[in-house]
C-alpha positions in Angstrom: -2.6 -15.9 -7.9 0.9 -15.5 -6.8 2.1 -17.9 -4.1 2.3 -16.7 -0.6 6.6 -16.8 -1.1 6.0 -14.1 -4.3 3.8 -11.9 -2.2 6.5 -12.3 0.9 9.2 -10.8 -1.4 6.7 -8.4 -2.9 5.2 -7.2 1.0 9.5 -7.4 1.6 10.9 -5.0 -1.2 7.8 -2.6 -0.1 9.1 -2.4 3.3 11.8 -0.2 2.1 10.5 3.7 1.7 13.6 4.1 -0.8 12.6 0.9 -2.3 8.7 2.5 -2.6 10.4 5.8 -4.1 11.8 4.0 -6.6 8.7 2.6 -7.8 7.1 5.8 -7.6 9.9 7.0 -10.0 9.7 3.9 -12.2 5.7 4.7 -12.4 6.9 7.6 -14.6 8.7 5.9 -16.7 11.7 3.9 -17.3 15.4 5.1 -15.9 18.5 4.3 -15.4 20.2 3.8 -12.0 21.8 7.4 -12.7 18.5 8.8 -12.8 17.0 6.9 -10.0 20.2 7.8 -7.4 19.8 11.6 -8.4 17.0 12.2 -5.9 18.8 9.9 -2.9 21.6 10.7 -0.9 23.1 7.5 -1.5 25.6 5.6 -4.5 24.6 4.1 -7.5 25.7 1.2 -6.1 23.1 1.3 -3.0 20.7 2.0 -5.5 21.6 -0.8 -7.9 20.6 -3.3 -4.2 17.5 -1.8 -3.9 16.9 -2.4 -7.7 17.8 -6.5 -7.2 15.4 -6.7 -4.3 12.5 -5.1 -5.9 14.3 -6.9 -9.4 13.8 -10.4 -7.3 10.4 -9.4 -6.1 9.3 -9.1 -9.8 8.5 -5.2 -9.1 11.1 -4.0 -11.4 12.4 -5.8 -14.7 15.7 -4.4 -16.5 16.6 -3.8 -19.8 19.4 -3.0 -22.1 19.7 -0.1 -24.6 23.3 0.4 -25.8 24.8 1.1 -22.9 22.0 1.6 -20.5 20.4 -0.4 -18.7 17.2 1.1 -17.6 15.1 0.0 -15.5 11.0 -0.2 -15.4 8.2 -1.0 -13.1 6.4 -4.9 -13.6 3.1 -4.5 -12.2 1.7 -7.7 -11.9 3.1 -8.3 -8.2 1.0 -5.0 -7.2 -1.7 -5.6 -8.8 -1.6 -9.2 -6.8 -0.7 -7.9 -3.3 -3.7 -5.4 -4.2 -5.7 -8.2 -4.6 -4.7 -10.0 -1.6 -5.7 -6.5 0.0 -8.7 -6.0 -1.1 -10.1 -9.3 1.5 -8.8 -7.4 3.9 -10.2 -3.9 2.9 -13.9 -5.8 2.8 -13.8 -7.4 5.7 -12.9 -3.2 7.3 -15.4 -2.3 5.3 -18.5 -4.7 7.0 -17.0 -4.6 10.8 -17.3 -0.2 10.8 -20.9 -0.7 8.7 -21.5 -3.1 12.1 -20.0 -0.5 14.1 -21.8 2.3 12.7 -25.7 0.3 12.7 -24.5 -0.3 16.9 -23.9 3.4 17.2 -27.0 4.2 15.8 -28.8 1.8 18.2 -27.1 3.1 21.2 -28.1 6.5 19.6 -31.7 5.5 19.1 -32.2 3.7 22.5 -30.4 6.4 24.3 -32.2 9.1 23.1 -35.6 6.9 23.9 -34.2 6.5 27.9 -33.2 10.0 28.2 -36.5 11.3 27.3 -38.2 9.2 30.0 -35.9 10.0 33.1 -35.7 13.6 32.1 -36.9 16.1 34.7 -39.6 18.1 33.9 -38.7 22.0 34.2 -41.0 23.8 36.6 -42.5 27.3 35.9 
C-alpha cells in the first residue's frame, strides 16, 4: 500500500481536469508532449508542468526514443487510490442497504396504520 504522502500527490495531480485528460490520452497509448498539447489550448510548455506533477505522482513515467520523449501512463498509483476507494464505496454501499430496509419499514408500518384510521366509504 502506498503511503498516505503517495496517494496525497496521486488525489493532487487528479485535481487537475487537464491533468485527468492527459491520463485519459495516455490510457491510449504512449505520446509525446506534441501530441498531448494538440487537443488543449495551451503550450507545450504548460503541458510539459502538468506532465512533472502527474510525472512526481508516479501517474505518468517518460521515456526516450531518438528524439522523443514520449510519455505513458504508470498505473499502479490508480490502482492504489482505487483501492483506498473502494473502503469508502463499501461503507456507501451498507449505509443506503440500511437506508433502503428503514424505507421499507416505514413503508410496511405505514401502510399497516393507514389501513386502521381509514374511513370507511358509505353507500
Amino acid at each position: 500500500m502506498r503511503s498516505p504522502v503517495g496517494l496525497d500527490a496521486t488525489f493532487a495531480a487528479l485535481a487537475d481536469p487537464t491533468r485527468r485528460a492527459i491520463l485519459a490520452r495516455l490510457a491510449l497509448g504512449e505520446a509525446s508532449v506534441l501530441e498531448l498539447a494538440k487537443p488543449f489550448d495551451m503550450s507545450q510548455p504548460a503541458v510539459s508542468k502538468h506532465l512533472k506533477v502527474l510525472e512526481r505522482a508516479g501517474l505518468v513515467s517518460r521515456g526516450r526514443d531518438a528524439q522523443r520523449r514520449p510519455s505513458r501512463l504508470e498505473a499502479r498509483p490508480l490502482a492504489e487510490a482505487t483501492r483506498w476507494l473502494a473502503d469508502y464505496r463499501q461503507f456507501w454501499v451498507r449505509s443506503f442497504q440500511n437506508l433502503d430496509a428503514l424505507l421499507e419499514e416505514l413503508k410496511r408500518n405505514g401502510k399497516k396504520q393507514g389501513r386502521a384510521s381509514r374511513p370507511r366509504k358509505r353507500k
